[in-house]
Each structure stands twice: as C-alpha cells, then as structure tokens.
Backbone as JSON Lines, residues from 0, in Angstrom:
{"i":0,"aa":"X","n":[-116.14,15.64,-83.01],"ca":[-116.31,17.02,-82.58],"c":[-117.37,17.67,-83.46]}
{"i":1,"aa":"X","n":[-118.93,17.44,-83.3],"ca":[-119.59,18.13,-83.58],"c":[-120.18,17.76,-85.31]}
{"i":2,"aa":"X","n":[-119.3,16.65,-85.69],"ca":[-119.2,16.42,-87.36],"c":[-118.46,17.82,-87.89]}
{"i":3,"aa":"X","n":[-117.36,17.98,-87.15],"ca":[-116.69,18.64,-87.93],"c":[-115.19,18.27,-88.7]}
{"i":4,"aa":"X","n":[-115.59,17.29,-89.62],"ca":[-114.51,16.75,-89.83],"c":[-113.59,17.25,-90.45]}
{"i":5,"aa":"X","n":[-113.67,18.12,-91.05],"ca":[-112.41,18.95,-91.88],"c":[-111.13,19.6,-91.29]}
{"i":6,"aa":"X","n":[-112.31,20.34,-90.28],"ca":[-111.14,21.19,-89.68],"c":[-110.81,20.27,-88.74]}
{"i":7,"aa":"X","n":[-110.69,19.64,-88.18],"ca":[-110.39,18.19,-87.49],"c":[-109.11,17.74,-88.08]}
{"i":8,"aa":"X","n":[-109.5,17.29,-89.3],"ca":[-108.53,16.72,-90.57],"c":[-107.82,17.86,-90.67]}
{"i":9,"aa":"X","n":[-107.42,18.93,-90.93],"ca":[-106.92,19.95,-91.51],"c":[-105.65,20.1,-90.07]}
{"i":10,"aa":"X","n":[-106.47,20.39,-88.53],"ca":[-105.5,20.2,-87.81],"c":[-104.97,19.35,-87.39]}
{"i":11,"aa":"X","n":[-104.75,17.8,-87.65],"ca":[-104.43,16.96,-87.01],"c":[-103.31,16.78,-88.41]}
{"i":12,"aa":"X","n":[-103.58,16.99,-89.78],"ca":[-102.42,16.79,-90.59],"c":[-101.18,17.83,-90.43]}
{"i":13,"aa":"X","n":[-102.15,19.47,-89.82],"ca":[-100.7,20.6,-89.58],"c":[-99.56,19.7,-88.42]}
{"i":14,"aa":"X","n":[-100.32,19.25,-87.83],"ca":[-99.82,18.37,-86.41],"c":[-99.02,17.35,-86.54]}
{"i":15,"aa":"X","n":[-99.27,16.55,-87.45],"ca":[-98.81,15.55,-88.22],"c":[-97.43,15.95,-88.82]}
{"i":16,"aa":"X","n":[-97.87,17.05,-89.79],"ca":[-96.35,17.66,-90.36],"c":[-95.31,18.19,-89.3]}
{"i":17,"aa":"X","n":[-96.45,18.8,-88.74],"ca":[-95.14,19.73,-87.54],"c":[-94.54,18.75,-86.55]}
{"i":18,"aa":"X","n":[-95.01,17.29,-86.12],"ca":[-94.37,16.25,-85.55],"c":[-93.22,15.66,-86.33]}
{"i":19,"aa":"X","n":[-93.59,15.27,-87.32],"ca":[-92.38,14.55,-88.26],"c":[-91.13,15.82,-88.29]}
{"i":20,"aa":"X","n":[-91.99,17.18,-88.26],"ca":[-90.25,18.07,-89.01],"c":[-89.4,17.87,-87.33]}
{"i":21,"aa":"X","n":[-90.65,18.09,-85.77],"ca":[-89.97,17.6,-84.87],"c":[-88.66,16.84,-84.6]}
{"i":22,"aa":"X","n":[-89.09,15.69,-85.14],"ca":[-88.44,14.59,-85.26],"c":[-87.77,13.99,-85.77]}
{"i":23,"aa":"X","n":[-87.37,15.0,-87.27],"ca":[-86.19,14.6,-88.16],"c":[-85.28,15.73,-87.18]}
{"i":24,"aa":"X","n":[-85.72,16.94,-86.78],"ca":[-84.79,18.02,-86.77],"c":[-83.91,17.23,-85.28]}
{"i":25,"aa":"X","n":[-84.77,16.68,-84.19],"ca":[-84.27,16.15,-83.16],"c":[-83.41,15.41,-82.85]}
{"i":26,"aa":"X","n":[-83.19,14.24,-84.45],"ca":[-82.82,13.27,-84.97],"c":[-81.12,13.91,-85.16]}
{"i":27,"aa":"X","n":[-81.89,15.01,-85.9],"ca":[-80.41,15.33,-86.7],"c":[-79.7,16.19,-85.86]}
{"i":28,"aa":"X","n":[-80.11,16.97,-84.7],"ca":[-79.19,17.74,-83.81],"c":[-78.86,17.07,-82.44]}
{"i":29,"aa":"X","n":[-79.99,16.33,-82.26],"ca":[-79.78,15.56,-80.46],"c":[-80.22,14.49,-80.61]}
{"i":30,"aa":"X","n":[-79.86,13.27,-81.54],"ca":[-80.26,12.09,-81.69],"c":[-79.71,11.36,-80.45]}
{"i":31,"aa":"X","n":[-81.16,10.64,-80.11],"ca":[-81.79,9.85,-78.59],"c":[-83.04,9.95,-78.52]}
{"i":32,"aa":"X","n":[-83.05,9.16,-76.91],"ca":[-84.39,8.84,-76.91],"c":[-85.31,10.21,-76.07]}
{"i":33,"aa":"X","n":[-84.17,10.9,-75.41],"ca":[-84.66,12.01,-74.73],"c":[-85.41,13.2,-75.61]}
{"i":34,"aa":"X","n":[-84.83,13.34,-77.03],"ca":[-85.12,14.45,-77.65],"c":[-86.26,13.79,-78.63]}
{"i":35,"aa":"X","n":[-86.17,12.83,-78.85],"ca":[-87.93,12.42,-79.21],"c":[-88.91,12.15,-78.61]}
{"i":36,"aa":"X","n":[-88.83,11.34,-77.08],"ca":[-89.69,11.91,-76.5],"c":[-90.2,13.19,-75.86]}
{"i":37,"aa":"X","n":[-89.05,14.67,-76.49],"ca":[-89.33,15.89,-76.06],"c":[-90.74,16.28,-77.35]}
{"i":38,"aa":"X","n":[-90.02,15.78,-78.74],"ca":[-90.79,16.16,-79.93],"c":[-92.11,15.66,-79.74]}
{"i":39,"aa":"X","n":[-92.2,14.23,-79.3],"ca":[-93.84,13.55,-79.32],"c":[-94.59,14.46,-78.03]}
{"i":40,"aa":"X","n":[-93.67,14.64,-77.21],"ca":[-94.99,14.65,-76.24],"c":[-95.28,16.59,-76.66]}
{"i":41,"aa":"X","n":[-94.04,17.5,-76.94],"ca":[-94.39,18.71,-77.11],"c":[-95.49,18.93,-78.26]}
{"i":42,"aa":"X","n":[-95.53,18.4,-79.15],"ca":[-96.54,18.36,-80.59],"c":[-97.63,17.49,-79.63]}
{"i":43,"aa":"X","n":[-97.53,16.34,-79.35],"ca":[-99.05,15.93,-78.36],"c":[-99.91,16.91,-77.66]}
{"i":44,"aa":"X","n":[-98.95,17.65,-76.84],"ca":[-99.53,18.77,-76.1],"c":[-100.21,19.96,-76.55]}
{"i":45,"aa":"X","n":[-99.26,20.42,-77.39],"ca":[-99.9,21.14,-78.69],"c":[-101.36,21.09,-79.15]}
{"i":46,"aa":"X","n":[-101.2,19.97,-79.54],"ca":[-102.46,19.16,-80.47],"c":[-102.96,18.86,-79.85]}
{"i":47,"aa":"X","n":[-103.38,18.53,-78.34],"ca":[-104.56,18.62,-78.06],"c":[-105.1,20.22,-77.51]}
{"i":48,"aa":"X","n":[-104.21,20.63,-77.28],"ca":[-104.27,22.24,-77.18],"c":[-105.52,22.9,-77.96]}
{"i":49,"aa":"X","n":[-104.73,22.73,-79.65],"ca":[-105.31,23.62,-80.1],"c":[-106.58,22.43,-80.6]}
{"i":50,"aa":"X","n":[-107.25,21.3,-80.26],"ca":[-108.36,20.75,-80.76],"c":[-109.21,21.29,-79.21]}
{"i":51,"aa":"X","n":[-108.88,21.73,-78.17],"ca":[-109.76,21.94,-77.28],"c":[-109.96,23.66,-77.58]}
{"i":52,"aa":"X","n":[-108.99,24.32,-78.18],"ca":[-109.45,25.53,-78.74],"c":[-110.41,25.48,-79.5]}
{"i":53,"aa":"X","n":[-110.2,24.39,-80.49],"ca":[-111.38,24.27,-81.78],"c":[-112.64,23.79,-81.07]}
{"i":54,"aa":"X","n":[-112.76,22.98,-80.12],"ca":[-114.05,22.88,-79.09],"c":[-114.72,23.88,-79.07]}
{"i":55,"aa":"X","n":[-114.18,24.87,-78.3],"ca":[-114.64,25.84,-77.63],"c":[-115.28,26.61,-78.68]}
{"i":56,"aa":"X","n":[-114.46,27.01,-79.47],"ca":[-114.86,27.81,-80.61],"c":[-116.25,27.34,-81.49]}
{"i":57,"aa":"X","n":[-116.08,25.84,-81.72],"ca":[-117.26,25.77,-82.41],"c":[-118.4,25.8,-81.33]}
{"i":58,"aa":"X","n":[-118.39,25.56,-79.99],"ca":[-119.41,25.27,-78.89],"c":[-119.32,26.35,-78.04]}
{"i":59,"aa":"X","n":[-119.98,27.62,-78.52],"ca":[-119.68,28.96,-77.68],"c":[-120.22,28.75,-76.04]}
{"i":60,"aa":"X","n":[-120.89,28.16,-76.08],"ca":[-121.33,27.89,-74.71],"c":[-120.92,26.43,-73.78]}
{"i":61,"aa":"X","n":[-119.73,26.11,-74.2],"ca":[-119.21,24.9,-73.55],"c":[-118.54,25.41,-72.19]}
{"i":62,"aa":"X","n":[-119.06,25.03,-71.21],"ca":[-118.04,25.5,-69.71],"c":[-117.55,24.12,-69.11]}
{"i":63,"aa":"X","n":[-116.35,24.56,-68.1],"ca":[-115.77,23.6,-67.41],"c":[-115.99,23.82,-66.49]}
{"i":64,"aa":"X","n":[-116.91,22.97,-65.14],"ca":[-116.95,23.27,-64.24],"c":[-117.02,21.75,-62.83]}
{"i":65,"aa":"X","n":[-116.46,22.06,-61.82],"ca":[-116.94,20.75,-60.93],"c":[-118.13,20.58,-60.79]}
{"i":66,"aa":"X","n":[-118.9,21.39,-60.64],"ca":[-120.2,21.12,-60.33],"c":[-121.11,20.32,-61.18]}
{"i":67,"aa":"X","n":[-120.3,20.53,-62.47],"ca":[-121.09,19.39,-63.43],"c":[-120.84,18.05,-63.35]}
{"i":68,"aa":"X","n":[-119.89,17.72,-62.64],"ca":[-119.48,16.6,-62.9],"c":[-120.61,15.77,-61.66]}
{"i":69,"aa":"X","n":[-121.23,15.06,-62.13],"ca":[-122.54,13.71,-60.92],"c":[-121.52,11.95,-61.03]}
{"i":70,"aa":"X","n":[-121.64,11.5,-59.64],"ca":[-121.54,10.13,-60.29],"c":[-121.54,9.54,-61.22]}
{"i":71,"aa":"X","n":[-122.69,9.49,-61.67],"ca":[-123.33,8.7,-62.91],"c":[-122.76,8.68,-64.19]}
{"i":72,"aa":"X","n":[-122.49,10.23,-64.57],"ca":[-121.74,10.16,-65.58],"c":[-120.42,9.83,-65.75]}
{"i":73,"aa":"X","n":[-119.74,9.97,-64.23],"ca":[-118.11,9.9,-63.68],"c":[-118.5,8.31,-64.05]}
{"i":74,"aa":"X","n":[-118.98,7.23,-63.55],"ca":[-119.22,5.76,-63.38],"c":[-119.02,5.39,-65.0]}
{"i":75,"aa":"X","n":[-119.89,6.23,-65.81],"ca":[-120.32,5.73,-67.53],"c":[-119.01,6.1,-67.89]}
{"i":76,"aa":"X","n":[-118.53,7.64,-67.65],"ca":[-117.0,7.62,-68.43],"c":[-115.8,7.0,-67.82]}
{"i":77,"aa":"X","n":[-116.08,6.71,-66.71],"ca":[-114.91,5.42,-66.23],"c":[-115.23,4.11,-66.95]}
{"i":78,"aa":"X","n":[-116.2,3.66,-66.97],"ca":[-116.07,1.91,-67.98],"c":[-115.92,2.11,-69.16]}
{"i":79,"aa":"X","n":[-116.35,3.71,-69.68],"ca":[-116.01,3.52,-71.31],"c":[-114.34,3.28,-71.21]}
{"i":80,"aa":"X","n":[-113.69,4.3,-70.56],"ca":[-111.98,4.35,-70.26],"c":[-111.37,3.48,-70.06]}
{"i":81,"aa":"X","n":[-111.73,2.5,-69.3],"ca":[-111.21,1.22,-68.65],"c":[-111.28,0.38,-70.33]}
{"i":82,"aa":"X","n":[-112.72,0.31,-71.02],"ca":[-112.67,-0.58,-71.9],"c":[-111.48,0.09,-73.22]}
{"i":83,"aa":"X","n":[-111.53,1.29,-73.64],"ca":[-110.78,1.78,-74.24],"c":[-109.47,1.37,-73.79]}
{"i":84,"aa":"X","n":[-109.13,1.65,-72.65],"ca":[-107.57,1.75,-72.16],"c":[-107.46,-0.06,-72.56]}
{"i":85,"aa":"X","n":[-107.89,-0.97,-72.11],"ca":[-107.7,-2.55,-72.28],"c":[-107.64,-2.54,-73.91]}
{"i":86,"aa":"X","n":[-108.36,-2.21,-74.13],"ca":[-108.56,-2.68,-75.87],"c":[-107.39,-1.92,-76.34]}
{"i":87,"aa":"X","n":[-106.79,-0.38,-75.93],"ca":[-105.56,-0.2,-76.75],"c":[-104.22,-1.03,-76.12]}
{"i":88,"aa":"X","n":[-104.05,-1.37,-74.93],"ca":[-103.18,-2.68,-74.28],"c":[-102.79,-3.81,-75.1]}
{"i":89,"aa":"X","n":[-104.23,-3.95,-75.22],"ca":[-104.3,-5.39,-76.15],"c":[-103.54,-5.33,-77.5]}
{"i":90,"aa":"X","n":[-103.94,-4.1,-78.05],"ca":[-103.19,-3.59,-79.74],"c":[-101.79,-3.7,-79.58]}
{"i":91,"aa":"X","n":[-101.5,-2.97,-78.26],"ca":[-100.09,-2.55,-77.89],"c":[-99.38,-4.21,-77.79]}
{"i":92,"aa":"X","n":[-99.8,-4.72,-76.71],"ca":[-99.28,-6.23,-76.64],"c":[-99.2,-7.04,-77.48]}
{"i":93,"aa":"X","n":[-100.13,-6.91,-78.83],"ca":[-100.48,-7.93,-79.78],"c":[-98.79,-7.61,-80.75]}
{"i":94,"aa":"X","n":[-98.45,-6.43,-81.03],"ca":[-97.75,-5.7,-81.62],"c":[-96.12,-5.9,-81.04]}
{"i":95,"aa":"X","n":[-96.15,-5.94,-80.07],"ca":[-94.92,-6.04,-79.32],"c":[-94.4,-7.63,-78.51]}
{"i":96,"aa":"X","n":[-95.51,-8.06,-78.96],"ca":[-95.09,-9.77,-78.47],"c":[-94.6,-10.18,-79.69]}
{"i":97,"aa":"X","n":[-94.5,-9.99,-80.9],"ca":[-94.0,-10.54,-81.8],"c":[-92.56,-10.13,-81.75]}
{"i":98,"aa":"X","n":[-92.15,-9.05,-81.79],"ca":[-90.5,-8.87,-81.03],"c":[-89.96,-9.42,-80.2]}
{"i":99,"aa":"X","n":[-90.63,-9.77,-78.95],"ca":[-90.36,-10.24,-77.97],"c":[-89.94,-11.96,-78.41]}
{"i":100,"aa":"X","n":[-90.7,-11.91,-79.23],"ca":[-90.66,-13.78,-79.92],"c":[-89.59,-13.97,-80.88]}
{"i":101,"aa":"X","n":[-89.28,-12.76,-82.19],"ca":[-88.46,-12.75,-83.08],"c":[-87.12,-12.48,-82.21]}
{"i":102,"aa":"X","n":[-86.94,-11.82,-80.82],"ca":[-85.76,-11.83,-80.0],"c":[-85.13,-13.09,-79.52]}
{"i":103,"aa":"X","n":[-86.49,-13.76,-79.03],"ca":[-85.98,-14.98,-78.38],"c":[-85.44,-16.41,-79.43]}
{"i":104,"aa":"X","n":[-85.41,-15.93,-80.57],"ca":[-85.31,-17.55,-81.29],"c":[-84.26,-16.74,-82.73]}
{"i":105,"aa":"X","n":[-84.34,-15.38,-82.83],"ca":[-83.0,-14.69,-83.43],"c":[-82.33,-13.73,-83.42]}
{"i":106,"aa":"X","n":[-81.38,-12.84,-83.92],"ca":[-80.66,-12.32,-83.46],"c":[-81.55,-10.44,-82.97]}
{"i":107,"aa":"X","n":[-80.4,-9.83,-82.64],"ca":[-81.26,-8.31,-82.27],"c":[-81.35,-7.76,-83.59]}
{"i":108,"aa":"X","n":[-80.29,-7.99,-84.64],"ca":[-80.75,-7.19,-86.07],"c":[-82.23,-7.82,-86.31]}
{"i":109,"aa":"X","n":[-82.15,-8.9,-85.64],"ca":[-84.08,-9.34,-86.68],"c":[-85.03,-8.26,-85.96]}
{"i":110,"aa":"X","n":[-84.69,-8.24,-84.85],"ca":[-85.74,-7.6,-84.16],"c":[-85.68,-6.1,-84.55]}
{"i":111,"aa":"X","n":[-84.48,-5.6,-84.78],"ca":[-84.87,-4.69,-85.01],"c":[-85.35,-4.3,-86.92]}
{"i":112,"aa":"X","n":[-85.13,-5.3,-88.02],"ca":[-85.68,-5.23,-89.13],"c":[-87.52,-5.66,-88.82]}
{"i":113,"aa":"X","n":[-87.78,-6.6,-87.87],"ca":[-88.88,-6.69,-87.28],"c":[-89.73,-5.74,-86.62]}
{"i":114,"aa":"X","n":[-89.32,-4.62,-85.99],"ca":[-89.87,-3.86,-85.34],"c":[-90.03,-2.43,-86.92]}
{"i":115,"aa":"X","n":[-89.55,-2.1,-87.88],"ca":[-89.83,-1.45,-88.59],"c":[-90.78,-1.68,-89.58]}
{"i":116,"aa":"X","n":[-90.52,-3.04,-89.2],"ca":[-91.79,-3.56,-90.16],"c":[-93.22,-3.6,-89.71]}
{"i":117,"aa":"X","n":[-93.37,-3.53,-88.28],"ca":[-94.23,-3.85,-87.56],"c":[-95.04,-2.31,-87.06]}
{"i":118,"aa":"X","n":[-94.05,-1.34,-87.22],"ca":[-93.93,0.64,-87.54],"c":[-94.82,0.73,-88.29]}
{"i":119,"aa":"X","n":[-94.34,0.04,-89.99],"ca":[-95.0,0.69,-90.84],"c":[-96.59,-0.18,-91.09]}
{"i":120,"aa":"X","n":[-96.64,-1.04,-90.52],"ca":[-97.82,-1.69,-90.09],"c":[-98.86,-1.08,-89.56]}
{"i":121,"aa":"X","n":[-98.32,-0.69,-88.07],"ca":[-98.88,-0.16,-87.41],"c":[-99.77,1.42,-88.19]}
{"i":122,"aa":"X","n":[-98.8,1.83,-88.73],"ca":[-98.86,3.27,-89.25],"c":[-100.16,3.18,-90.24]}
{"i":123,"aa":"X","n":[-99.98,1.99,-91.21],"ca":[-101.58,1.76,-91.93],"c":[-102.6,1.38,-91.4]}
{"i":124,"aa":"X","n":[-102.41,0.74,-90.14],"ca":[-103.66,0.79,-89.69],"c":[-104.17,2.09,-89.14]}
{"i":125,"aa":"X","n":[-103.28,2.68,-88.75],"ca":[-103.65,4.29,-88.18],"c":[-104.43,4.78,-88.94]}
{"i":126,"aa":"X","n":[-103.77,4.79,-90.37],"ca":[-104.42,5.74,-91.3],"c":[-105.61,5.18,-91.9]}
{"i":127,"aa":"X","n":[-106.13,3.7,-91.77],"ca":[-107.18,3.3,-91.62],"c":[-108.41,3.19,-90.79]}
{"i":128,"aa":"X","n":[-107.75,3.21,-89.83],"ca":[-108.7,3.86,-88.52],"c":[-108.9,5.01,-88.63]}
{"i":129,"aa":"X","n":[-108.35,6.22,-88.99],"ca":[-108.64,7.82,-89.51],"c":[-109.65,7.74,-90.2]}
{"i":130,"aa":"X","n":[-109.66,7.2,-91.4],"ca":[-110.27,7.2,-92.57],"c":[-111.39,6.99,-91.89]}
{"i":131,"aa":"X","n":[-112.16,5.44,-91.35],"ca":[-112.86,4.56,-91.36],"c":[-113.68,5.23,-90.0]}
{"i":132,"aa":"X","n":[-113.15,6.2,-89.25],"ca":[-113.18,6.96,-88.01],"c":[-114.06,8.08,-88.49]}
{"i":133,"aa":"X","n":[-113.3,9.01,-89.84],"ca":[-114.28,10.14,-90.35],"c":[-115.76,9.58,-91.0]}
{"i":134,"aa":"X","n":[-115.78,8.45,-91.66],"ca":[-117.03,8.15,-92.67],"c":[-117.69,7.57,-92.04]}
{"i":135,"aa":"X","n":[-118.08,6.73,-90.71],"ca":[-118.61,6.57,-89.8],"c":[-119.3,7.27,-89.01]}
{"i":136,"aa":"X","n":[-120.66,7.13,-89.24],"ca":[-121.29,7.73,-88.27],"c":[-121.3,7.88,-86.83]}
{"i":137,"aa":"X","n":[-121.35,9.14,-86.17],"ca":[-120.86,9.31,-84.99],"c":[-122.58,9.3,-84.11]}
C-alpha cells in the first residue's frame, strides 16, 4: 500500500491483538467452533475494513467504479488469483496431509499433539513472510 509500511504494521498488529482477545474471550464464554469462527471472520472483516479506509485516505483520488474495469486487466487479475489461490492450496495441503498421515498409522491424541505443532509452525512462517513481505521491494 503505497510503501506505507508502518501504518500497515501498526494496523494489522491492533488487529492481531484485538483477534486473539476475540478468541480467548469466545473460548472462555461460548467455547466451539461457531464462536470462533464468529471472532476470525468478525476481526477479518474489520481489518480489511479499516486497511481499505487507510487506502483511501492515503490515495485521495482513488474511485470505485465499473467503468474502469476493461478485459485486459479483469484477464491479468484473474491469472494472478488463480496462481495465488493454487499456491496457497498447495501450503494448505502440504500442512494438512501430514495429519491426515499421523491419523492413519496413530492414534487421534497424535494428531491432535501433531496439529499444534504444525499451528505453531505455521504461525512462524507467517511472521516470516510479514517480515520478509515489508523489506522487500514492492
């Protein structure tokens, strides 16, 4: 967004915090799967909310309109999407076939000491991809 990485960083960590307090508080009054997927997707919504506020704001002259939209560019941002959407599949599958494997050959406690392990895995690469995402030239 513009190389604006701070305030980027600044709202995606308020977002960050305000998801986790989500999700302990959800935990601890309506523990399930219903009231965390209320917390992820309400803070998702949120957060992209207020990063398309921060758009606007830094890009006083950004409009939304149909008329902008031509083929050409619809064609370029469909194969970027398609390749994005496959390549996060692939992360997703790479990640979740190993459960699927630690299920079939031991018990469900493995899988599930397996799947937290595979959480906090996941979670460093996140925060490596953040990192490695801001210092990268855009």
């Amino acid at each position: 967004m513009l190389q604006r990485f701070a305030a980027k960083s600044v709202l995606r960590l308020a977002f960050l915090g305000c998801r986790v307090t989500g999700i302990v508080y959800a935990m601890e009054t309506y523990p399930g799967l219903w009231s965390l997927a209320i917390a992820y997707t309400v803070t998702n919504l949120l957060e992209q909310a207020a990063m398309a506020l921060l758009a606007f704001r830094f890009l006083p002259g950004l409009r939304l309109s149909r008329r902008l939209v031509d083929r050409a560019t619809f064609k370029q941002v469909r194969g970027y999407s398609i390749d994005a959407f496959l390549a996060m599949l692939a992360g997703r599958i790479t990640v979740q076939t190993g459960a699927i494997v630690v299920g079939g050959f031991l018990t469900a406690a493995a899988v599930r000491h397996y799947a937290i392990a595979a959480r906090l895995v996941d979670m460093a690469k996140n925060l490596l991809r953040s990192v490695t995402t801001t210092l990268t030239p855009g």
